[in-house]
Phi, psi and omega in degrees: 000137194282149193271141162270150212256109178290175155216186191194141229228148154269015198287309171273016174237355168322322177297340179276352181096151178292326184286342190285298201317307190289320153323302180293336206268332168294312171300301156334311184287329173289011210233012217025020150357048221315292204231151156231136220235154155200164162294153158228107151248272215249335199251200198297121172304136243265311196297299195326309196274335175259002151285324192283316171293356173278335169278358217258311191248064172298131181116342170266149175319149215226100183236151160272143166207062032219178158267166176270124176283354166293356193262327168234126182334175165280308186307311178290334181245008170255348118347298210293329194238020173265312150002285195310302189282339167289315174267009177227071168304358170261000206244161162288104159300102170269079177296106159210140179249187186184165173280022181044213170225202192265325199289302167332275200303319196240299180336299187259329207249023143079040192241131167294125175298355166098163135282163156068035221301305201304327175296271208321308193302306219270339177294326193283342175313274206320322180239024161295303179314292182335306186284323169273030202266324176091359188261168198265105203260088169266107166239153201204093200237160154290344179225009189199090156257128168230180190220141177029071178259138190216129160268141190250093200195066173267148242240157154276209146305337191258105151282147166307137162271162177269177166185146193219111177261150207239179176203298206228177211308336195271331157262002135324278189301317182293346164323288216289351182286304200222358164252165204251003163199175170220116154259139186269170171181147204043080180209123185319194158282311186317311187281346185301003177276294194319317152314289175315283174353287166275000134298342180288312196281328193299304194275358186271335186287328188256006180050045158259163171318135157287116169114347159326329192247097155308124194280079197239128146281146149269120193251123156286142194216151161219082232280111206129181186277146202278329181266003158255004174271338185339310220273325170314289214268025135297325193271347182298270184351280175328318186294306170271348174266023179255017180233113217303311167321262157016296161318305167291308159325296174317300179320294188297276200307000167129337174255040177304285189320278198317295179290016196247244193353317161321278214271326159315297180293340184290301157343299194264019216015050160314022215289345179322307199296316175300343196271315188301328175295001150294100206281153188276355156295317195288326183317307205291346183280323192237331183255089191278128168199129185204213186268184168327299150339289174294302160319309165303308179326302181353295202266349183278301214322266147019290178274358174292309211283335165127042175280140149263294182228119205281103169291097178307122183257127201249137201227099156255074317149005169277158182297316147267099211289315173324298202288322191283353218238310174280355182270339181267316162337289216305319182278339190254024172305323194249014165289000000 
């Protein structure tokens, strides 16, 4: 049986420091781990942390998951990860970005989050490619211009992929239209058939190959005790269903009564009552933490569901965060 080609995210480990990030990423290769992915908001910049880990564990794959794409032109990030790729030419780059949210975006780093999430989404794809094409891009868009732009970044065969990360049906489908992968994220296993679905139809709309559009999820997973982490992963859950994207994704996957309840109590500015309103289903569905055992099932669930590569978000929630956080690697290593 062919090994499914994992990955594993620092998205949820940052707060641990750049050495830990690196620690994992070393760990992961040794574990045989394919790709390593990170986040960007508030904490180690996203191109910075995957040089380093490219130098710390070399041959695994180099993914953003995701960037806000408001914060950087398409011509900026399509540097960031032709950079990258210059400097790990044998490994894969996966530039992905997404529309991030208003909280990201205009709260902290004072850029307006925008209109027009999908229009925006699918121009800045189109002339990301452009730019990374090495040819002379003159664009004139609704929301992106540049005039005779060439990146002098030189490149081999191997170019950076897009990947778009998604939630709901219209930037699904824009995934299988113009990306060359989609990560999903917060989301059960039970919904990822639906997700495909409309990558799927996205990509039929656009007369490409079925299956053209890689399939990457991020599974929370943990290693640990499941009923002292609850209280953690209500406030993770809560933090994201107050956010309209987010919100619909919950709804839709089966946890509309939580987040109508969520958000009624978020509203009236209650929050005991919003945490509380998180149901211990939704917890067990989406922020997963059990023994070794349980966590591999987890992440197998996932590739049942039709994920081709299930990114481990290791949830370290232990009294030894450290411990809890190479004990979730270590178990969903051999899916």
């Amino acid at each position: 049986m062919a090994r499914t080609p994992i990955g594993v995210t620092a998205a949820s480990i940052q707060a641990l420091g750049t050495d830990t990030i690196l620690a994992t990423a070393r760990l992961a290769r040794e574990l045989g781990y394919r790709s390593f992915w990170t986040a960007e908001t508030t904490g180690p910049e996203a191109f910075a942390t995957l040089a380093a880990a490219g130098g710390a564990a070399p041959g695994l794959d180099l993914g953003t998951g995701v960037l806000a794409l408001q914060l950087r032109t398409p011509m900026l990030a399509a540097m960031g990860a032709a950079t990258l790729q210059s400097l790990q030419p044998e490994v894969g780059v996966l530039l992905g970005v997404g529309i991030s949210s208003p909280v990201v975006t205009g709260q902290w780093h004072g850029t307006p989050y925008g209109d027009r999430p999908v229009a925006r989404t699918r121009e800045y794809l189109a002339l990301v490619r452009e730019c990374l094409s090495g040819e002379s891009v003159t664009f004139d868009g609704d929301f992106y211009r540049c005039r005779k732009f060439r990146l002098g970044v030189r490149l081999g065969e191997r170019r950076p992929q897009l990947v778009l990360g998604a939630l709901n049906e219209r930037m699904l489908r824009l995934a299988g239209e113009a990306a060359d992968g989609v990560l999903l994220n917060y989301l059960p296993a039970s919904a990822v058939p639906w997700c495909i679905e409309q990558v799927r139809a996205g990509e039929a709309a656009a007369g490409r190959e079925a299956g053209s559009c890689t399939v990457y999820a991020y599974v929370h997973v943990g290693v640990g005790d499941r009923d002292a982490a609850a209280e953690l992963a209500r406030r993770d859950l809560f933090s994201y269903a107050v956010v309209d994207a987010y919100a619909a994704a919950f709804a839709r996957a089966g946890f509309a009564d939580d987040v109508a309840a969520v958000r009624e109590a978020h509203a009236a500015g209650d929050r005991a009552a919003a945490l509380a309103a998180i149901s211990d289903a939704m917890v067990d569905a989406i922020d997963i933490v059990g023994d070794a055992n349980h966590v591999a099932a987890a992440v197998r669930s996932y590739v049942d569901a039709g994920v081709e590569v299930p990114v481990v978000m290791p949830l370290p929630w232990g009294e030894d965060r450290r411990r809890s956080l190479s004990d979730t690697v270590t178990a969903a290593a051999d899916v």
